[in-house]
Biopython code that builds the backbone (N, CA, C, O; Angstrom):
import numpy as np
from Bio.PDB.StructureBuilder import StructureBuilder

atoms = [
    (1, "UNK", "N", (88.668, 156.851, 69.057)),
    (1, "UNK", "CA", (89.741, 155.879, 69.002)),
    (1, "UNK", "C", (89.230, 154.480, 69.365)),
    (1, "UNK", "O", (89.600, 153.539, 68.664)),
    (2, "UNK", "N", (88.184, 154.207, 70.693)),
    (2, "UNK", "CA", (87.819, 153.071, 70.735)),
    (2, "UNK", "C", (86.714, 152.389, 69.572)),
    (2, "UNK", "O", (86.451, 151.199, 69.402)),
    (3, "UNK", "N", (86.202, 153.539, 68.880)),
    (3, "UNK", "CA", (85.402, 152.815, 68.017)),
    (3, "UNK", "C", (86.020, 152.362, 67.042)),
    (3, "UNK", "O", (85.709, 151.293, 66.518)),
    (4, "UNK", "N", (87.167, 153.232, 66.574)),
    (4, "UNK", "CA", (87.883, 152.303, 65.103)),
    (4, "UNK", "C", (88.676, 150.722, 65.422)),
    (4, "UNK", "O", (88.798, 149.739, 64.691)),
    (5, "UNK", "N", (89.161, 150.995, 66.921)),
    (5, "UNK", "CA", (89.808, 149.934, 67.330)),
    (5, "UNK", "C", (88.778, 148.323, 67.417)),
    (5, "UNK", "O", (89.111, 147.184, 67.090)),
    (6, "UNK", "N", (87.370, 148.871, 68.031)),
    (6, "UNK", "CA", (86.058, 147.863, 67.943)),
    (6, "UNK", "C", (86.445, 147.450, 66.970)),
    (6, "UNK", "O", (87.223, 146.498, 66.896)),
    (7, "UNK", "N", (85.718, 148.444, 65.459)),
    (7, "UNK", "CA", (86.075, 147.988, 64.276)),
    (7, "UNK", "C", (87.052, 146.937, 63.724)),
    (7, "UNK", "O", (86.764, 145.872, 63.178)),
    (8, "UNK", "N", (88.299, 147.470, 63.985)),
    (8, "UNK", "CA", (89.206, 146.549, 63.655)),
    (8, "UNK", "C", (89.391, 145.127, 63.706)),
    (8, "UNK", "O", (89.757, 144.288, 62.884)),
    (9, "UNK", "N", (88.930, 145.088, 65.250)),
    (9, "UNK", "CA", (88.958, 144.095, 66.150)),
    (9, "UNK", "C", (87.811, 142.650, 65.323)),
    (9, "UNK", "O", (88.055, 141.445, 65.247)),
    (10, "UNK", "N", (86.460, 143.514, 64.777)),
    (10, "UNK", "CA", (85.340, 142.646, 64.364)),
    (10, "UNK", "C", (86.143, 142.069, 62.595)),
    (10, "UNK", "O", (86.126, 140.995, 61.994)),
    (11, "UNK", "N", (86.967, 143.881, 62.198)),
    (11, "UNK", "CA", (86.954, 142.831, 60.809)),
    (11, "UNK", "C", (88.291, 142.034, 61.149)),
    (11, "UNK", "O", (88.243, 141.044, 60.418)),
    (12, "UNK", "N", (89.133, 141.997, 61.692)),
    (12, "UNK", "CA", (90.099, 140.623, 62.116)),
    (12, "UNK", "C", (88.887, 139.320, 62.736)),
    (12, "UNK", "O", (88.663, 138.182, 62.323)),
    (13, "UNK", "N", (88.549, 139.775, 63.391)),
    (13, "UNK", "CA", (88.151, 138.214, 63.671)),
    (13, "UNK", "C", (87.185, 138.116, 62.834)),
    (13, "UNK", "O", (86.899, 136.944, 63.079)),
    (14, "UNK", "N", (86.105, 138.569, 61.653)),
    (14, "UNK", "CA", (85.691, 138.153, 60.770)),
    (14, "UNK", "C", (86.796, 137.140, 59.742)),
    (14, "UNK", "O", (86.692, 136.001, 59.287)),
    (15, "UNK", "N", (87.787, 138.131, 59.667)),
    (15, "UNK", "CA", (88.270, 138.268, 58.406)),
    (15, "UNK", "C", (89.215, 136.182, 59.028)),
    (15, "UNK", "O", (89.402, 135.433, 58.069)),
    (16, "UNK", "N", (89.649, 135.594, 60.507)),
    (16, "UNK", "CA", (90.180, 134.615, 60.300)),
    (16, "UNK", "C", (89.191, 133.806, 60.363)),
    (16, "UNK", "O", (89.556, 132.699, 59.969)),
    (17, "UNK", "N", (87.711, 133.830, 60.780)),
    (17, "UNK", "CA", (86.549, 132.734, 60.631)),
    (17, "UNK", "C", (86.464, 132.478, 59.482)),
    (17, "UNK", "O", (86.354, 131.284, 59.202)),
    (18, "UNK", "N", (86.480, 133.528, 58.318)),
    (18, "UNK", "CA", (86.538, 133.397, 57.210)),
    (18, "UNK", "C", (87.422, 132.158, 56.714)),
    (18, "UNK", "O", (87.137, 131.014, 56.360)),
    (19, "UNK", "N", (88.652, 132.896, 56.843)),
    (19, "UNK", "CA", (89.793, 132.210, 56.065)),
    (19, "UNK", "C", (90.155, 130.692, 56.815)),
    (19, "UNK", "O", (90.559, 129.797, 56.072)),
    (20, "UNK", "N", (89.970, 130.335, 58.675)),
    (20, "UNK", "CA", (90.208, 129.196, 59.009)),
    (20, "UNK", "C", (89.226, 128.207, 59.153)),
    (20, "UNK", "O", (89.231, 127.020, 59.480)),
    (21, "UNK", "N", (88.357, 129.051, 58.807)),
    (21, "UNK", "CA", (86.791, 128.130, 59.091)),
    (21, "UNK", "C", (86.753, 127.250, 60.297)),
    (21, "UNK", "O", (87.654, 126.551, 60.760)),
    (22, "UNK", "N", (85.111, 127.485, 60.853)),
    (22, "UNK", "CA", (84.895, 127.302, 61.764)),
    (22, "UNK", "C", (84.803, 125.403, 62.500)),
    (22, "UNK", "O", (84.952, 124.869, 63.599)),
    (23, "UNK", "N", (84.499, 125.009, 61.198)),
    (23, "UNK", "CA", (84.556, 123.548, 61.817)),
    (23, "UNK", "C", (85.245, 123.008, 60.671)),
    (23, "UNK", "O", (84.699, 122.933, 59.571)),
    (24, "UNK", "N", (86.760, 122.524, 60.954)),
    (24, "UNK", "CA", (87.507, 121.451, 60.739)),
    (24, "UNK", "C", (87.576, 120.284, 60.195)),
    (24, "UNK", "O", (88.535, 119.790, 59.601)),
    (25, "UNK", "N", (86.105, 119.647, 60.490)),
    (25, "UNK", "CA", (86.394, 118.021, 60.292)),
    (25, "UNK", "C", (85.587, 117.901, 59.274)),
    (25, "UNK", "O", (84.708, 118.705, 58.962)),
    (26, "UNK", "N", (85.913, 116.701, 58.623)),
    (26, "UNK", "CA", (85.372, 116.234, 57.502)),
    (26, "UNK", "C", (84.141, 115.861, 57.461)),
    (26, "UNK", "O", (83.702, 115.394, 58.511)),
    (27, "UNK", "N", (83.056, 115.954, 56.081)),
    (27, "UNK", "CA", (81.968, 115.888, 56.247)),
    (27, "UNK", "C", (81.633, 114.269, 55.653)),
    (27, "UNK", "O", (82.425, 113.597, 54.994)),
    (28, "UNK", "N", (80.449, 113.913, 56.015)),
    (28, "UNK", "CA", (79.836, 112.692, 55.534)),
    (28, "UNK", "C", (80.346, 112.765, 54.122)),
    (28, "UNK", "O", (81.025, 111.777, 53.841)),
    (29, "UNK", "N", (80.234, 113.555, 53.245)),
    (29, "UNK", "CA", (80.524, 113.459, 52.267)),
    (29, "UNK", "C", (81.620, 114.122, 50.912)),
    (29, "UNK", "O", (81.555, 114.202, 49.685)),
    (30, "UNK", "N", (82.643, 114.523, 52.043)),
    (30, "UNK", "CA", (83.859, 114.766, 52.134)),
    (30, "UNK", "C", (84.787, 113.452, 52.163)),
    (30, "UNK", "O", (85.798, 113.216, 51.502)),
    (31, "UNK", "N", (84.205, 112.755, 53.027)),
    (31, "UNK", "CA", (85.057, 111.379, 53.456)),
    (31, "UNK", "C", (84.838, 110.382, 52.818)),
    (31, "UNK", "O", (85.617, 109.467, 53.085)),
    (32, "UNK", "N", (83.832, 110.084, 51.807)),
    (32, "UNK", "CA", (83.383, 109.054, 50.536)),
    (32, "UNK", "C", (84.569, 109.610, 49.626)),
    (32, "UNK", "O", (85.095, 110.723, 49.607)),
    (33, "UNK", "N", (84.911, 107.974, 48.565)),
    (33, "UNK", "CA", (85.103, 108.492, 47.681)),
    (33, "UNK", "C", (84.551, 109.200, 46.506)),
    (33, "UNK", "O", (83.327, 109.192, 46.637)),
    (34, "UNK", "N", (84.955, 109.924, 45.215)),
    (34, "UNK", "CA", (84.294, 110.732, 44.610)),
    (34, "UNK", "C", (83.819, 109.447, 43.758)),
    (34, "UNK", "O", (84.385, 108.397, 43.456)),
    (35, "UNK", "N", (82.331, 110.064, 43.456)),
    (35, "UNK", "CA", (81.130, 109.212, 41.921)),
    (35, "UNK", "C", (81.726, 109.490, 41.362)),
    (35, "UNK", "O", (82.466, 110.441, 41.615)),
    (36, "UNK", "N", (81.766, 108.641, 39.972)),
    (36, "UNK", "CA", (82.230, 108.420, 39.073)),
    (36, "UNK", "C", (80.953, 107.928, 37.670)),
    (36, "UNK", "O", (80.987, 107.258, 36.638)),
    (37, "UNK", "N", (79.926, 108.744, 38.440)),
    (37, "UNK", "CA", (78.519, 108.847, 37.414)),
    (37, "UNK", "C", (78.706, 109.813, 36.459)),
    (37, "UNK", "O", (79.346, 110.790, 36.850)),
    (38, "UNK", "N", (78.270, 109.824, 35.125)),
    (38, "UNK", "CA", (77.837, 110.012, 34.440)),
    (38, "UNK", "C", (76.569, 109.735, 33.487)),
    (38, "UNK", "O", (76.253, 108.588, 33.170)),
    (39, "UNK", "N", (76.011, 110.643, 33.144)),
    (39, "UNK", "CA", (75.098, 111.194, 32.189)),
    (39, "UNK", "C", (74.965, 111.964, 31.096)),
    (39, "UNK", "O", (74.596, 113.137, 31.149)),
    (40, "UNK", "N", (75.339, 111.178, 29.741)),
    (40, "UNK", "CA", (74.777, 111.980, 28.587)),
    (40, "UNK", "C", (73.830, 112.017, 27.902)),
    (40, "UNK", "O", (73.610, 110.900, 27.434)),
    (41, "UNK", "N", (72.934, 112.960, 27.501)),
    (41, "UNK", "CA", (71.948, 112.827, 26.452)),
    (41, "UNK", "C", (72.078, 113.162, 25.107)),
    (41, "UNK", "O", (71.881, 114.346, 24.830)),
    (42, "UNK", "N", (72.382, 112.344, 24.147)),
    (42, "UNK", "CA", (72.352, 113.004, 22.795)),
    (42, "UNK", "C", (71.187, 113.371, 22.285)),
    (42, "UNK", "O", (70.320, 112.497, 22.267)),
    (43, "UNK", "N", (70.955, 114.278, 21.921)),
    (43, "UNK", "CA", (69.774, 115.646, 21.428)),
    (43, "UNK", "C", (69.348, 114.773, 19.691)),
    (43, "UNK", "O", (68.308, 114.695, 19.036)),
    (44, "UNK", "N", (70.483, 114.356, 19.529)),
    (44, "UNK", "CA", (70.191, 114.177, 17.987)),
    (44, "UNK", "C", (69.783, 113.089, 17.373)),
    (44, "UNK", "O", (69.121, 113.073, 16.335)),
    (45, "UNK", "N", (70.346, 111.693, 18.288)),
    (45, "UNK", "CA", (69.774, 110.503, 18.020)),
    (45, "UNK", "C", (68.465, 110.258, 19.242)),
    (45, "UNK", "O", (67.464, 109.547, 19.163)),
    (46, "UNK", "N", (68.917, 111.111, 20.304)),
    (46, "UNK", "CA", (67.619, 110.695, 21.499)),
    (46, "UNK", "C", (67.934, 109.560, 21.922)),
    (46, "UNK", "O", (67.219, 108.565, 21.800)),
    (47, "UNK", "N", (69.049, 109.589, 22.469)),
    (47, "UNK", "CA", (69.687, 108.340, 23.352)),
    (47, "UNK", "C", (70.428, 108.987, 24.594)),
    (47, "UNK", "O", (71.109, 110.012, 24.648)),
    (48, "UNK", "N", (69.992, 107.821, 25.845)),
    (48, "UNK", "CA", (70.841, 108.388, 26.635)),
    (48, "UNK", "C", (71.772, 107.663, 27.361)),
    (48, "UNK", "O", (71.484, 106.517, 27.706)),
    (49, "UNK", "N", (72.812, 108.136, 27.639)),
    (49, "UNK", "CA", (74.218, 106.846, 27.851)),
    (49, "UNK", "C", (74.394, 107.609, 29.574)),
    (49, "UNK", "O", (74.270, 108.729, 30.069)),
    (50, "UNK", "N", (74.797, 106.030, 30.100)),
    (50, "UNK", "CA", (74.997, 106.021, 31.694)),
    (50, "UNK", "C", (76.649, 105.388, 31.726)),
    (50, "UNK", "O", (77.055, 104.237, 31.563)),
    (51, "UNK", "N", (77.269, 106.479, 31.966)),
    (51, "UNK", "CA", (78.635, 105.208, 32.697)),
    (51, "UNK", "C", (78.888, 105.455, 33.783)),
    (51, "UNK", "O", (78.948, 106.538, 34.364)),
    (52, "UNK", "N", (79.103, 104.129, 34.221)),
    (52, "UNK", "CA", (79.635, 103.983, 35.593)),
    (52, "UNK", "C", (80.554, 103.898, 35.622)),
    (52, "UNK", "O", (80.918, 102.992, 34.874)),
    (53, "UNK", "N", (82.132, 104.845, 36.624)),
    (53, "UNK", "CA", (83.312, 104.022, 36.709)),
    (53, "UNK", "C", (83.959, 104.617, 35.175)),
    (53, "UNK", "O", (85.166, 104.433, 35.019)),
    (54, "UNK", "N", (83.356, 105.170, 34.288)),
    (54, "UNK", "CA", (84.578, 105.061, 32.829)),
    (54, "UNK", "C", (83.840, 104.100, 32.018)),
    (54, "UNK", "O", (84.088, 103.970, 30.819)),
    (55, "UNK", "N", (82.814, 103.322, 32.706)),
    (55, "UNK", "CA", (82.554, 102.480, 31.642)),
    (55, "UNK", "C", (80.872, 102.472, 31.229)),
    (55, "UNK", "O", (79.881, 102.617, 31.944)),
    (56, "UNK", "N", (80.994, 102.267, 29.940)),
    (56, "UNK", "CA", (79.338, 102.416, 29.647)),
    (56, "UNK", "C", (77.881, 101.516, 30.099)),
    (56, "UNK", "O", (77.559, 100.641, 29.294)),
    (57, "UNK", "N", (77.177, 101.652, 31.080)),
    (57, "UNK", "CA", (76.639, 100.631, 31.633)),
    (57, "UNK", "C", (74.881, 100.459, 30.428)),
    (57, "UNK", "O", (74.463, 99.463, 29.837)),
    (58, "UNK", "N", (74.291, 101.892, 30.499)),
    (58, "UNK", "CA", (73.244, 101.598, 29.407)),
    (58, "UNK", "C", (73.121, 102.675, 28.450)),
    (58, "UNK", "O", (73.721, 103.721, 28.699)),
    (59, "UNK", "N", (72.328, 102.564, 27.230)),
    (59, "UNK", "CA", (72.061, 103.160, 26.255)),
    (59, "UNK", "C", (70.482, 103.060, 26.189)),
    (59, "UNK", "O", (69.884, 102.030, 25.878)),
    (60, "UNK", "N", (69.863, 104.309, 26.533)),
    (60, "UNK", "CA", (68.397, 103.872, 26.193)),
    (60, "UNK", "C", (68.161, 105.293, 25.577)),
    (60, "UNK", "O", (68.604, 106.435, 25.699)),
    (61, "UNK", "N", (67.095, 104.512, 24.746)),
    (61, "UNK", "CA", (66.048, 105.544, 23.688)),
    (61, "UNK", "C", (65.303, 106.589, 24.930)),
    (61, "UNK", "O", (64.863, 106.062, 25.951)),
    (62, "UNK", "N", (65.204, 108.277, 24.701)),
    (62, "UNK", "CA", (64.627, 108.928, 25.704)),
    (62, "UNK", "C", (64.159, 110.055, 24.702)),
    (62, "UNK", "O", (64.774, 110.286, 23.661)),
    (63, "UNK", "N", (63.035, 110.735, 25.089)),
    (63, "UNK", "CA", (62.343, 111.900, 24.675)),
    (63, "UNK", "C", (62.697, 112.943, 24.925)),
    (63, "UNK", "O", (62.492, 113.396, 26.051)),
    (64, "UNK", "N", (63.478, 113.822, 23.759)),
    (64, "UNK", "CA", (63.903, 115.012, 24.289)),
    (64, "UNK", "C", (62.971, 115.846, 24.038)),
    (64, "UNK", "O", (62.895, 116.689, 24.931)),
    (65, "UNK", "N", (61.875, 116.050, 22.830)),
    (65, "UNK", "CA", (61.180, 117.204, 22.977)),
    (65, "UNK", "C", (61.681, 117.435, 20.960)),
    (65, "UNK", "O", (60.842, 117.841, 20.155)),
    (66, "UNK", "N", (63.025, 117.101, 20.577)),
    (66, "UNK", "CA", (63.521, 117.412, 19.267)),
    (66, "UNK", "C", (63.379, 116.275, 18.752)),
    (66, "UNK", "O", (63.550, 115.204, 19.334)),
    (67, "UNK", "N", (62.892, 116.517, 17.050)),
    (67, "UNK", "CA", (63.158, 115.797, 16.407)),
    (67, "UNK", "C", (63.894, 115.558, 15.158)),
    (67, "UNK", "O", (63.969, 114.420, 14.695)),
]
sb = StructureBuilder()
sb.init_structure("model")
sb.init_model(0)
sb.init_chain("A")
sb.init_seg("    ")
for serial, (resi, resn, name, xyz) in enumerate(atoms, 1):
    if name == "N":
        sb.init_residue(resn, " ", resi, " ")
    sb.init_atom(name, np.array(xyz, "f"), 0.0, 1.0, " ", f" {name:<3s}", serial, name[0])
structure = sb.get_structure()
């Protein structure tokens, strides 16, 4: 009886570390707002586009390997 009760006892308090987690506060990078980077490479012309923000900052010629 005391061993199932042990048992019990470990998967409850597993089971709320789990679910309330152990530390609370926000992380360095939790507390930034979210980037808004992007990166595409088109495969087909071999260009690659940077926007910052929504907006397109460069377009440069890059080596994919295809031609």
């Amino acid at each position: 009886m005391k061993n199932i009760f042990m048992k019990s006892i470990t998967v409850f308090t597993l089971l709320m570390v789990a679910l309330c987690g152990v530390n609370q506060e926000k992380t360095e990078a939790a507390s930034k707002p979210a980037n808004q980077d992007l990166i595409i490479i088109n495969k087909y012309y071999n260009k690659l586009a940077y926007f910052h923000n929504g907006y397109i900052e460069i377009v440069d010629p890059v080596a994919t390997g295809k031609t």
